[in-house]
C-alpha positions, 0 to 999 in steps of 0.5 A, spaced: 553 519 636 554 515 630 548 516 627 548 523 628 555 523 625 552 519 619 546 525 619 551 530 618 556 526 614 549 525 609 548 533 609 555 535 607 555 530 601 549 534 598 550 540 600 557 539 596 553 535 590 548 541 589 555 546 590 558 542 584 552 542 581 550 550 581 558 550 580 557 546 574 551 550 571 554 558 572 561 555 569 557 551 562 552 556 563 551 558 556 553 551 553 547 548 557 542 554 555 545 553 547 543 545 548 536 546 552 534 550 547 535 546 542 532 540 544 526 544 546 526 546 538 526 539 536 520 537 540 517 543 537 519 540 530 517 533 531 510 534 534 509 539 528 511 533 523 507 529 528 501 534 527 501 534 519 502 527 519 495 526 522 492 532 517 495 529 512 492 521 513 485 524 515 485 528 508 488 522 505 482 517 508 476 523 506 479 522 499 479 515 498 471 516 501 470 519 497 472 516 490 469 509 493 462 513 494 462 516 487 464 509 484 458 506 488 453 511 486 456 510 479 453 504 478 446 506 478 446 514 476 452 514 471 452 522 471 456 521 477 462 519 472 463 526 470 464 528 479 469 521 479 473 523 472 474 530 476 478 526 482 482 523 477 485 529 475 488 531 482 494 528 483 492 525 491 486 521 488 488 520 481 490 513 482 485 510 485 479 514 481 482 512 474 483 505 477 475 505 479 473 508 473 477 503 468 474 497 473 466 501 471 468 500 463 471 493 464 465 490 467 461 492 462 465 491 457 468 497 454 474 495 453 477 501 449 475 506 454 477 502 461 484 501 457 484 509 456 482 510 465 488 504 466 492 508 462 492 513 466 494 510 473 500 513 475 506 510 477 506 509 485 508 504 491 508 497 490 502 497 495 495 493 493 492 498 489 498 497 484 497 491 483 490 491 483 491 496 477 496 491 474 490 485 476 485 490 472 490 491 466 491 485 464 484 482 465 482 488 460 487 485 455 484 478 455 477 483 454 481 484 448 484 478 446 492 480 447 493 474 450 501 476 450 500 483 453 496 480 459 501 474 460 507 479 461 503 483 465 502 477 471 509 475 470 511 482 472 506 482 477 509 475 480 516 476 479 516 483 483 514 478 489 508 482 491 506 482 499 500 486 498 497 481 494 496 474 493 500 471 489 495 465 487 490 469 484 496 472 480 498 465 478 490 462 477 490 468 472 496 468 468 494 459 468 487 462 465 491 467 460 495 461 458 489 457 457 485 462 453 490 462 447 490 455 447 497 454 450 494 448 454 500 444 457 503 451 460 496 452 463 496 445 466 504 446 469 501 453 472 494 450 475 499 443 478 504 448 480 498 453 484 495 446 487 502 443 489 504 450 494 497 453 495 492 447 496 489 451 502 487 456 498 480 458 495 485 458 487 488 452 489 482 447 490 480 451 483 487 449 479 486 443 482 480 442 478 481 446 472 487 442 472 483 435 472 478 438 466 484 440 462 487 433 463 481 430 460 481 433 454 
């Protein structure tokens, strides 16, 4: 008798929750139709945003594929300079291609036209192309022995406290800078300086011994 009581007791709380519920809904029925739209229209937006998105980092990826294949084809077919000049015109890949383009005439020592190509790189997020741009730029400026110019451009680099790039080849580079003007015992304090607080790195081991050479002299 109790578990029949128990049954029927189990029965009529349903039936009076699914009343309260039909109750609830015809009484904030237009509320409820409001917000259910709503939300329906922001999953729409955000799988939207989600689409785009994707589009977008798949145009990016073919853009850089495409700059890094022609700076490769460069090398032996220079015709292939003119197609990579194009894309440094378009503003999606124009960062990375005149960094390309700067980099073509740098290690074959044109300085004036690798300065012209790094000029040209625009301003973007502190992320690694710019500070390879950065990297590029000063070495460009010890190409032309404005030891002054690729100094401050490491010390910027260093004091923007870069994640993207490692600060001890930036800190080996701004003790070379030092070095080639002749500024020998700022070289020294830098190399011991890389040496004391990036030993296991591969420019630690090289301050080490740039500092012994230098210490000698």
């Amino acid at each position: 008798m109790k578990r029949t009581e128990r049954h029927h007791l189990k029965e009529d709380e349903m039936a009076h929750g699914l009343s309260w519920l039909v109750d609830f809904f015809n009484k904030f029925k237009r509320e409820i139709t409001i917000v259910a739209g709503a939300v329906a229209f922001a999953a729409v937006v955000f799988g939207a945003l989600l689409i785009v998105r994707a589009h977008g980092r798949s145009v990016q990826s073919r853009a850089i594929g495409e700059v890094g294949d022609l700076a490769a084809a460069a090398v032996d077919k220079p015709e292939k300079l003119a197609d990579l000049e194009k894309l440094a015109g378009k503003a999606r890949t124009a960062r990375l291609a005149n960094l390309e383009l700067a980099r073509y005439w740098a290690e074959r020592g044109d300085w004036a036209k690798a300065e012209s190509f790094a000029g040209r790189i625009p301003d973007g997020r502190k992320d690694l192309l710019h500070f390879q741009a950065e990297d590029l730029k000063a070495q460009i400026a010890l190409g032309r022995k404005d030891f002054d110019k690729a100094i401050a451009i490491y010390k910027k680099a260093i004091d923007e406290k870069p994640e993207a790039y490692p600060v001890d080849a930036l800190l080996f580079h701004l003790a070379e800078s030092h070095e080639l003007k002749g500024e020998t015992p700022a070289a020294i304090d830098l190399y011991k300086k890389l040496q004391a607080e990036h030993a296991q790195s591969y420019y630690g081991y090289e301050a080490s011994l740039k500092a012994g050479r230098l210490g000698q002299k």
